[in-house]
C-alpha positions as CSV (number, residue, x, y, z in Angstrom):
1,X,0.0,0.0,0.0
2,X,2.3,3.1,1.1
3,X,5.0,0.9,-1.5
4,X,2.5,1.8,-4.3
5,X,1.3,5.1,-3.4
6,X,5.2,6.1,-3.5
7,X,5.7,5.2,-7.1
8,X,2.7,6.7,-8.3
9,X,4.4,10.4,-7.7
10,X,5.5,12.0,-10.7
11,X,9.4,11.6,-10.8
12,X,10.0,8.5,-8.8
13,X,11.2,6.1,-10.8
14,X,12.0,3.2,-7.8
15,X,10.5,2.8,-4.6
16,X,13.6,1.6,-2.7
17,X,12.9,0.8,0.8
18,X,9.6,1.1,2.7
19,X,10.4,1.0,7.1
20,X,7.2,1.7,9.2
21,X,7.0,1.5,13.3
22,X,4.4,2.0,15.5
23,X,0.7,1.2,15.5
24,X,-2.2,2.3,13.1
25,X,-3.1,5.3,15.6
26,X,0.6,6.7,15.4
27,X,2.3,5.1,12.8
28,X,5.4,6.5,11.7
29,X,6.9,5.6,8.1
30,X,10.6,6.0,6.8
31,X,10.7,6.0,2.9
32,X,13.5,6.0,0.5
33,X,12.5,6.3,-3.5
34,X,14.7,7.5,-6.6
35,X,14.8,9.9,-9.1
36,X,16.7,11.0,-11.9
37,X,20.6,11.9,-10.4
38,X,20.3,15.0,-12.4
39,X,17.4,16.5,-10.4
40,X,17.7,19.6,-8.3
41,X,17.7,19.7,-5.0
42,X,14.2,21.9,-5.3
43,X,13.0,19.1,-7.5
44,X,14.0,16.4,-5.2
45,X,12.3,18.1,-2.1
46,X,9.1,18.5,-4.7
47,X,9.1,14.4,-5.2
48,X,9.6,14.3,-1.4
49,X,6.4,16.2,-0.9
50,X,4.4,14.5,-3.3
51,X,5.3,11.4,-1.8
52,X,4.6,12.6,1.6
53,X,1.1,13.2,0.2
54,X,0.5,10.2,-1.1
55,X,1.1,7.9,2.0
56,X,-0.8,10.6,4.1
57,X,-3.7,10.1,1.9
58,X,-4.0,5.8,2.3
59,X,-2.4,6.2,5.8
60,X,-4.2,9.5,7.2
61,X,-2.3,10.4,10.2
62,X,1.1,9.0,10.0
63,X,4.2,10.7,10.1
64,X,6.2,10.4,6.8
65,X,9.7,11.0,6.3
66,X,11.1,10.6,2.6
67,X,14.8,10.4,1.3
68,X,15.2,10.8,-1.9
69,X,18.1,9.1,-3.7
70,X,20.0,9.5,-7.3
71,X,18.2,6.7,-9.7
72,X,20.7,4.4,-11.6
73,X,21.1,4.5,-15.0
74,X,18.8,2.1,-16.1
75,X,16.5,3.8,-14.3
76,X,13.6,3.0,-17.2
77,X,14.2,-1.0,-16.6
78,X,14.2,-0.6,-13.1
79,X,10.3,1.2,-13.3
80,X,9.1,-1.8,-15.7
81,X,10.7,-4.7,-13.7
82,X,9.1,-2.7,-10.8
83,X,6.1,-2.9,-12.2
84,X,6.0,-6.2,-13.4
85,X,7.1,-7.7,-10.0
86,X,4.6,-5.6,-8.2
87,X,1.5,-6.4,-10.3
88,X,1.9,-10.2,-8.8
89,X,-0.7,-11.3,-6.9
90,X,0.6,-11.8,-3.6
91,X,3.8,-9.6,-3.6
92,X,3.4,-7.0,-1.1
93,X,6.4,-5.0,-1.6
94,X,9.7,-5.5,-4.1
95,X,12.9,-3.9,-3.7
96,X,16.8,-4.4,-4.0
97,X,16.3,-4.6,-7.8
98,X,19.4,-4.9,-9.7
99,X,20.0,-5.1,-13.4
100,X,23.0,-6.3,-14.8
101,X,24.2,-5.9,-18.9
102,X,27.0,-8.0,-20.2
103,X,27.9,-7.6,-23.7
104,X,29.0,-10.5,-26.1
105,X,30.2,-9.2,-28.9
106,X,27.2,-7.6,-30.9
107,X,24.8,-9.3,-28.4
108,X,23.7,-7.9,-24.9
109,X,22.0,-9.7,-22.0
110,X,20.4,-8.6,-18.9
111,X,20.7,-10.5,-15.9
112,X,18.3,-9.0,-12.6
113,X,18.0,-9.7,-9.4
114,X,14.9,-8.9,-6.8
115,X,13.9,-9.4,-3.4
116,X,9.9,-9.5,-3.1
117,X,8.4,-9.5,0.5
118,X,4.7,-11.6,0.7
119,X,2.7,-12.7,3.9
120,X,5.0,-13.9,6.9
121,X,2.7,-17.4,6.8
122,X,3.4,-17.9,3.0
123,X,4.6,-21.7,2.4
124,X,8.0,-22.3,0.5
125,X,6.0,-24.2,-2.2
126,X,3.4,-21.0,-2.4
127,X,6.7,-19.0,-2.4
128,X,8.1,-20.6,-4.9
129,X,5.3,-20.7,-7.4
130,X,5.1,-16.9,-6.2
131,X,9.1,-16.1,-7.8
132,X,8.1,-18.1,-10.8
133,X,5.3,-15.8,-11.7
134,X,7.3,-12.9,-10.7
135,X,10.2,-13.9,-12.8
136,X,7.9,-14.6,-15.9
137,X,6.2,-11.4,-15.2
138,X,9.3,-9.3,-15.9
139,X,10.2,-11.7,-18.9
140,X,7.0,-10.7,-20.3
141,X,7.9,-7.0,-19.8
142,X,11.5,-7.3,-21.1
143,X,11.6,-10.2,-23.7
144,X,13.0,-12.9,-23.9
145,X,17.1,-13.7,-23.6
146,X,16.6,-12.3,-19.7
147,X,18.1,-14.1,-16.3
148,X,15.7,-13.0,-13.6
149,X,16.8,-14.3,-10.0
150,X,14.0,-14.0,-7.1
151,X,14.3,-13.4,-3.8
152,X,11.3,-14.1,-1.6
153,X,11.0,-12.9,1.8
154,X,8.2,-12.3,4.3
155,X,6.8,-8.9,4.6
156,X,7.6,-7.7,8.7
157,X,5.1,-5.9,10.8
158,X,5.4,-2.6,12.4
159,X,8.2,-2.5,14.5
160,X,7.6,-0.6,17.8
161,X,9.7,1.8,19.0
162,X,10.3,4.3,21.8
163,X,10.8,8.5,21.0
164,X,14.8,9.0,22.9
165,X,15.9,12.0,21.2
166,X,16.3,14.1,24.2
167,X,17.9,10.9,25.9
168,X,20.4,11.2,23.5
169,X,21.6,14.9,23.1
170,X,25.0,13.4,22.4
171,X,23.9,11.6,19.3
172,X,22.2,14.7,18.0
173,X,24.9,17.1,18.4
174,X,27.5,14.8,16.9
175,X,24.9,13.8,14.1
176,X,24.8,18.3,13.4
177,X,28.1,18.5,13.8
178,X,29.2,16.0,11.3
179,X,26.3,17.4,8.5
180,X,27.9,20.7,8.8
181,X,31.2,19.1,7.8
182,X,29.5,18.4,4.4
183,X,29.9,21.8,1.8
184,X,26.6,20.5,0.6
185,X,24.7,20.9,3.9
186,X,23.7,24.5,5.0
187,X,21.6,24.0,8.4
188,X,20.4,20.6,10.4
189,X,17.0,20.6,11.7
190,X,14.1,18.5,13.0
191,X,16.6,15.4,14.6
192,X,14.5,12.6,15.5
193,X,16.0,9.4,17.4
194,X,13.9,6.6,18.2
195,X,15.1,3.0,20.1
196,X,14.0,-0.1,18.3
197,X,15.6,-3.4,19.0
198,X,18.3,-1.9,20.9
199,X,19.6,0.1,18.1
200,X,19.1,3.7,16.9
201,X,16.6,4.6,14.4
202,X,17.3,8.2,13.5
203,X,16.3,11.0,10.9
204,X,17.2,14.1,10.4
205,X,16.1,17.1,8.1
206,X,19.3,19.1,6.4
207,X,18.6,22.1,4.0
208,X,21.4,22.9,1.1
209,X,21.3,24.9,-1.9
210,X,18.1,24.8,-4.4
211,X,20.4,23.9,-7.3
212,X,22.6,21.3,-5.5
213,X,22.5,18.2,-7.7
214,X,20.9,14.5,-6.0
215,X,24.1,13.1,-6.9
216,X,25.9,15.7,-4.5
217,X,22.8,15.2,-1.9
218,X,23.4,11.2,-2.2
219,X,27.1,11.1,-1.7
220,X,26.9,13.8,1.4
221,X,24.1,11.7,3.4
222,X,26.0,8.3,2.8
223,X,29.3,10.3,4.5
224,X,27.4,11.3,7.7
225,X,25.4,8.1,7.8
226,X,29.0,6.6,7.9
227,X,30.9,8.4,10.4
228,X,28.1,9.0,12.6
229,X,28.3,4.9,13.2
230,X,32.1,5.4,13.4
231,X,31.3,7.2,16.7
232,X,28.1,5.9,17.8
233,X,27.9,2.3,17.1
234,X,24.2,1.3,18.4
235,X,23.2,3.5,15.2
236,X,21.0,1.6,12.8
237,X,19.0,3.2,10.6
238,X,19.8,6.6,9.4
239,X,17.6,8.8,7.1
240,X,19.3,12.3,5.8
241,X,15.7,13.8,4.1
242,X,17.2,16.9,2.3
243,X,15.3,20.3,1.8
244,X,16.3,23.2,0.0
245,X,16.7,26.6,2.0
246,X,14.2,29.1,2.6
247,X,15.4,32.7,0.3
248,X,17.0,34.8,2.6
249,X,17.6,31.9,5.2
């Protein structure tokens, strides 16, 4: 549900990861979707909204963070084997998709590679017949000559979690220290730190230029995602959802 009303946002061309905690009354969702690496950061922040919209609309209520991420560049077989996967009856959610072209000469091949969540009580034998529909699904979309590899795994519940972002002050200075490091990030805002599982589940809200390109964006959020775990190793999850900066600001 919130998987498809991602991609149905003008200018996402992958819905990437979906994480959701919490119950239905306050249910909180992390999102991660692509879209073309030569965007703008205004355009990104545009997709962001949109898809904040969207999940707001078939989850009303929930709050919605979204990172937006540089798409690869076959980002136009990634939307149809997407598409393909998701229009299975049964799969829930599809992502990790990976599409690989070898050349031979004069003739090219496609090998790609999917993980598909279903229900957590699916049998292996309803699995399997599951990934065989999948995979014939995307050969019917890309033609034939096409490896497909299938991954299913079970869809996970909401995961509870507790708000400790005043609990730890330390992680959220060092988590605004290290984003200023970045030329790309202007300000750091809106740090939100929750416990789940024992680990850190943390997003935080930067603002950089309007014009700074999602490739830029991409390669700053992977650096403070990194070094914030060099210093704070209970960190899991981190989600860098970058805005552009206000004129004047």
């Amino acid at each position: 549900m919130i998987t498809e009303a991602a991609g149905r946002v003008p200018g996402v061309t992958e819905t990437r990861r979906v994480r959701t905690r919490g119950s239905d009354r306050e249910l909180f969702v992390d999102v991660t979707v692509a879209t073309s690496r030569t965007a703008s950061l205004e355009r990104a922040h545009d997709v962001a909204e949109g898809v904040e919209r969207e999940i707001s609309r078939v989850a009303p209520g929930s709050d919605v963070v979204v990172h937006v991420e540089p798409s690869r560049e076959s980002s136009d077989l990634m939307e149809r084997v997407q598409g393909a996967a998701s229009a299975v009856e049964g799969i829930q959610e599809v992502h990790n998709v990976l599409i690989h072209e070898s050349r031979d000469g004069f003739s090219t091949s496609l090998h790609v590679t999917l993980h598909a969540k279903a229900g957590p009580g699916t049998l292996l034998q309803d699995a399997h017949r599951m990934s065989d529909r999948v995979e014939t699904a995307i050969l019917e979309e890309l033609g034939p000559g096409v490896r497909v590899d299938t991954h299913i795994e079970p869809l996970q519940p909401a995961e509870p979690g507790r708000d400790v972002t005043r609990e730890r002050a330390d992680v959220v200075l060092t988590l605004r220290n290290l984003a200023l490091e970045q030329p790309a990030v202007i300000g750091c805002h809106d740090v939100l730190i929750a416990s789940v599982h024992g680990h850190l589940s943390i997003v935080a809200h930067v603002t950089g230029h309007e014009d700074l390109p999602l490739d830029q964006i991409h390669e700053a959020s992977r650096v403070i995602e990194r070094k914030l775990r060099a210093v704070h190793p209970e960190v899991g999850p981190v989600l860098i959802h970058f805005e552009p900066a206000k004129a004047g600001g």
